[in-house]
SENUVO-251404 format. One record per residue (C-alpha): z negated, x negated, y negated. Coordinates in steps of 0.25 Angstrom, whole numbers, padded with zeros to 4 digits, always signed. Example, Ala and Ser with C-alpha at 12.3 -4.5 7.8 and 13.67 -1.06 7.14 Angstrom:
2
-0031-0049+0018/-0029-0055+0004/
***
This chain:
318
+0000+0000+0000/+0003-0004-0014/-0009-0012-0021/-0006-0005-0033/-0010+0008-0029/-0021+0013-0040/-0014+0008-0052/-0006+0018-0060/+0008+0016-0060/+0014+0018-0072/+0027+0026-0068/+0025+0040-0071/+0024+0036-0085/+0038+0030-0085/+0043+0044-0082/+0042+0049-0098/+0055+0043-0101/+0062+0056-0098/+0075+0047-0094/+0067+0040-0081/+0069+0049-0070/+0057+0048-0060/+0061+0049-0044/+0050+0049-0033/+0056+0045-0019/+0049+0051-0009/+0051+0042+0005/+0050+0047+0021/+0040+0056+0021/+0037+0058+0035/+0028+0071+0032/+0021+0064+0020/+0021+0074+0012/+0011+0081+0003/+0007+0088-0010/+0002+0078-0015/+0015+0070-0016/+0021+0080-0025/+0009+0079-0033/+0011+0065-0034/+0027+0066-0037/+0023+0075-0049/+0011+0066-0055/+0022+0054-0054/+0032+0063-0065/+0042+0062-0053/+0057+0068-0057/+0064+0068-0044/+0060+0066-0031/+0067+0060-0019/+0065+0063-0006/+0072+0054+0008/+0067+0063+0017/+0059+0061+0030/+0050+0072+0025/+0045+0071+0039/+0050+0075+0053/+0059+0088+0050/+0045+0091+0041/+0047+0103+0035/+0036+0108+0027/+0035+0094+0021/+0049+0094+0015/+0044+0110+0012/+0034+0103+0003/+0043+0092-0004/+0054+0103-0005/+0043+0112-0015/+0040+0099-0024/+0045+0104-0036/+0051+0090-0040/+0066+0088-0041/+0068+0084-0027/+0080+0078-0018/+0077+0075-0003/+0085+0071+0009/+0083+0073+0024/+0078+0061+0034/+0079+0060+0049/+0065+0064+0051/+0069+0079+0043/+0078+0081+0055/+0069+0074+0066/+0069+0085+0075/+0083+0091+0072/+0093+0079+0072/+0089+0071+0087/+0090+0076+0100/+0076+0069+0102/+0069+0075+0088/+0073+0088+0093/+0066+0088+0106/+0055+0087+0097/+0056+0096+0088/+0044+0103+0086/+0051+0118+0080/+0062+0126+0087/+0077+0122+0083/+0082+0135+0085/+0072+0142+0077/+0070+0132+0066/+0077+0120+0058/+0068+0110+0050/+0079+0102+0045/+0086+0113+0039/+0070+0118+0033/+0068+0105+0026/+0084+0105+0020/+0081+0121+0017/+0067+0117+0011/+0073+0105-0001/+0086+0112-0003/+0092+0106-0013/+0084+0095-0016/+0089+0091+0000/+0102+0081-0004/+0104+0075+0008/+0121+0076+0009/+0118+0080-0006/+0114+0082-0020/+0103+0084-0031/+0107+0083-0043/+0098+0080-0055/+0102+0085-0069/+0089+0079-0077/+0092+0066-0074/+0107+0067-0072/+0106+0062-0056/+0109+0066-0043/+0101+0064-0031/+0111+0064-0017/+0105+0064-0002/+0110+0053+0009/+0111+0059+0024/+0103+0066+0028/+0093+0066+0038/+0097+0050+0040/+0091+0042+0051/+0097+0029+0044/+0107+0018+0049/+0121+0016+0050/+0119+0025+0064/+0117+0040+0058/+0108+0045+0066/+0106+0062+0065/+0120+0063+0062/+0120+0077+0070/+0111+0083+0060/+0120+0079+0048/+0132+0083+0055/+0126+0096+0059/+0119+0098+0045/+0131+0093+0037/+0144+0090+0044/+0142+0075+0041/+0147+0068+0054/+0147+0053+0052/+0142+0042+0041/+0156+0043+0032/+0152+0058+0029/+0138+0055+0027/+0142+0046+0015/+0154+0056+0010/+0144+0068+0012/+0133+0060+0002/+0144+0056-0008/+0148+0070-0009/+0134+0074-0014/+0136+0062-0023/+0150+0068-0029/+0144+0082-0031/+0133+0075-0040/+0131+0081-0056/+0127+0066-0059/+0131+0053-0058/+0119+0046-0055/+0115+0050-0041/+0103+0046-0032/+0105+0044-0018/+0093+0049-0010/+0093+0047+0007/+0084+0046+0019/+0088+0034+0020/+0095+0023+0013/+0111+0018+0012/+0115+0005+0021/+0117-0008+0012/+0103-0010+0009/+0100-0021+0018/+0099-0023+0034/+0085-0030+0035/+0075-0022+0040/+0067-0022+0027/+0081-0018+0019/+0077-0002+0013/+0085+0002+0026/+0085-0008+0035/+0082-0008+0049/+0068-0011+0053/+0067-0008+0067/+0072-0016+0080/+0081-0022+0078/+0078-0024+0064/+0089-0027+0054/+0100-0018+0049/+0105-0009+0039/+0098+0005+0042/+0104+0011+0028/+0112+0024+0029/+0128+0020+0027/+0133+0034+0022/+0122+0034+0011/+0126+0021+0007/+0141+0025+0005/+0139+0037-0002/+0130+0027-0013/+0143+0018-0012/+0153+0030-0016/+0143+0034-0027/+0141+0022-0033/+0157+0020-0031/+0160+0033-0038/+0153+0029-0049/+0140+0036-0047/+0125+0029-0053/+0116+0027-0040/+0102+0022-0045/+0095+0025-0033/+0096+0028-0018/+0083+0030-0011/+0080+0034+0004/+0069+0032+0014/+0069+0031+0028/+0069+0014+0032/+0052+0016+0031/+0047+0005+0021/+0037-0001+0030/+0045-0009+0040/+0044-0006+0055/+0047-0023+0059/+0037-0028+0050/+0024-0023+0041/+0027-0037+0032/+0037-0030+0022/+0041-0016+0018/+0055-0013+0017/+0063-0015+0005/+0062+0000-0004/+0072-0003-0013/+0085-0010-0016/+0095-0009-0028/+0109-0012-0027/+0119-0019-0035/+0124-0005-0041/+0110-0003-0046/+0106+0008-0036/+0091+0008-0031/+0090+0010-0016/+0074+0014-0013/+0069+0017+0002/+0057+0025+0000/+0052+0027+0012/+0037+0023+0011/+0030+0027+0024/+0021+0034+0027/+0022+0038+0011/+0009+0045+0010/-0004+0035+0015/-0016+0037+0015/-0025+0023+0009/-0040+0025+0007/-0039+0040+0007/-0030+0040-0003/-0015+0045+0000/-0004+0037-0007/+0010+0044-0009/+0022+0037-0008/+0034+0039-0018/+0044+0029-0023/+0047+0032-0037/+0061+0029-0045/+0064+0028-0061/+0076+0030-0064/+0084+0032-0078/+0098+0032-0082/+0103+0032-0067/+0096+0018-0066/+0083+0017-0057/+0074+0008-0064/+0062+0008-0055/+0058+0012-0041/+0046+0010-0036/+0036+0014-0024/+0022+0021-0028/+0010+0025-0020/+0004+0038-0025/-0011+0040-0024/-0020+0054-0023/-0022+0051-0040/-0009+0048-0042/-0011+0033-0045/+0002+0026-0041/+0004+0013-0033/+0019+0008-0037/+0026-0002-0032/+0040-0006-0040/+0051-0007-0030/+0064-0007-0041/+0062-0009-0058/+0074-0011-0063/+0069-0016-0077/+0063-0029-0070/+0073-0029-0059/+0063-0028-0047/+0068-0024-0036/+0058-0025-0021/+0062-0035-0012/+0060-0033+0002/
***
């Protein structure tokens, strides 16, 4: 845990100038989900919140709850939000009756529009729009639950996965769009500490999703402004080793911010007091200037820890 937690961050008070546009990143959360944290997203002065899925495994009265916070929202599926609906194995344990009920279909019901996987939000106070990877990704250049895309939206193979999120892109209002997935694009790196690299036996290799990172290539090619792209996924604590987390954040050449916010578990519990995990992006004239991730406590005291300020140039390194 961060030894900072207990001294007042001073980013909430970066939020008064009205052009800095606040976005809260919420990472896996694997049923870690309570009032609390929508509390905490509203004492932080939040203006959008982004959500990359995981919400548990097929969970629906936790994405019931998220769906009700009345923040703008944008969400996408993970693999765990089809777990028993997707694989012959997750549906021999499946704990409801198929034929009488579909979660997946819930949970999609439940966010409505703010659901952009294959799709789009788009932001008219701050001249943005939000577009959603694949979803219900698994990761890798391998796609795994490709059934439920193609039963769910007549996407068959990798090349219509990237023309089906590019499409979204070309039906934006705005020209600056943020690119939210499950999990991240390929080209970040093939070392298993890479924000999706692969770091399980046998460790190494590029665990990014192909199709997500051409439809970033088409936007930025068609002239679009990307100053983010965040996703979850690729756990931040390492399965091969305890020594190092894995790298959170990455910016390319073009500018764009890539951010893995998968802390996890993102709610624990130190000394009886529960710390909340969110990572937290400012961003202004389509340019993301800081990203950082924080530790919320039961008063509200933050524990930050810079990952990206552009000012100063600091960018983590793994």
């Amino acid at each position: 845990m961060l030894e900072a937690y207990g001294k007042e961050s001073g980013m909430t008070s970066q939020t008064t100038n009205s052009k800095t546009l606040k976005i809260a990143v919420v990472g896996d959360v694997h049923d870690q989900w309570e009032v609390e944290d929508g509390n905490a997203l509203k004492h932080l002065g939040v203006d959008l919140v982004l959500f990359v899925g995981d919400f548990g495994n097929e969970s629906v009265e936790v994405v019931r709850a998220i769906a009700s916070l009345d923040i703008p929202k944008a969400a996408v599926m993970g693999n765990h939000d089809a777990w028993y609906t997707a694989t012959e194995w997750g549906r021999k344990k499946c704990p409801y009756d198929r034929s009488q009920e579909d979660w997946v279909q819930e949970q999609l019901d439940l966010l409505g529009a703010a659901h952009v996987g294959y799709g789009k939000l788009d932001i008219p106070a701050f001249n943005l729009t939000v577009v959603g990877g694949r979803p219900f990704s698994w990761g890798g250049p391998e796609w795994r639950f490709a059934d439920i895309c193609k039963e769910r939206y007549g996407v068959t193979d990798l090349d219509e996965s990237a023309a089906r999120i590019f499409a979204a892109v070309k039906k934006a209002a705005y020209e600056t769009i943020i690119f939210v997935g499950h999990n991240g694009p390929s080209g970040l790196g093939d070392r298993p500490e890479d924000p999706c690299g692969k770091d399980w036996h046998p460790i190494g290799g590029d665990f990014g999703d192909p199709d997500l990172a051409e439809a970033i290539s088409l936007t930025l090619t068609a002239g679009k402004t990307v100053p983010l792209v965040t996703f979850g996924h690729m756990h931040h604590t390492l399965r091969h080793t305890k020594k190092v987390l894995r790298k959170r954040v990455f910016r390319s050449p073009e500018g764009t911010v890539y951010l893995n916010a998968a802390a996890v578990p993102r709610i624990v519990d130190t000394d009886g007091q529960k710390l909340r995990n969110f990572s937290i992006v400012l961003m202004g004239n389509g340019v993301v200037s800081q990203a950082s991730s924080i530790w919320v406590g039961n008063d509200y005291k933050v524990a930050e820890e810079i990952l990206y300020e552009k000012s100063r140039s600091v960018v983590q390194t793994a």
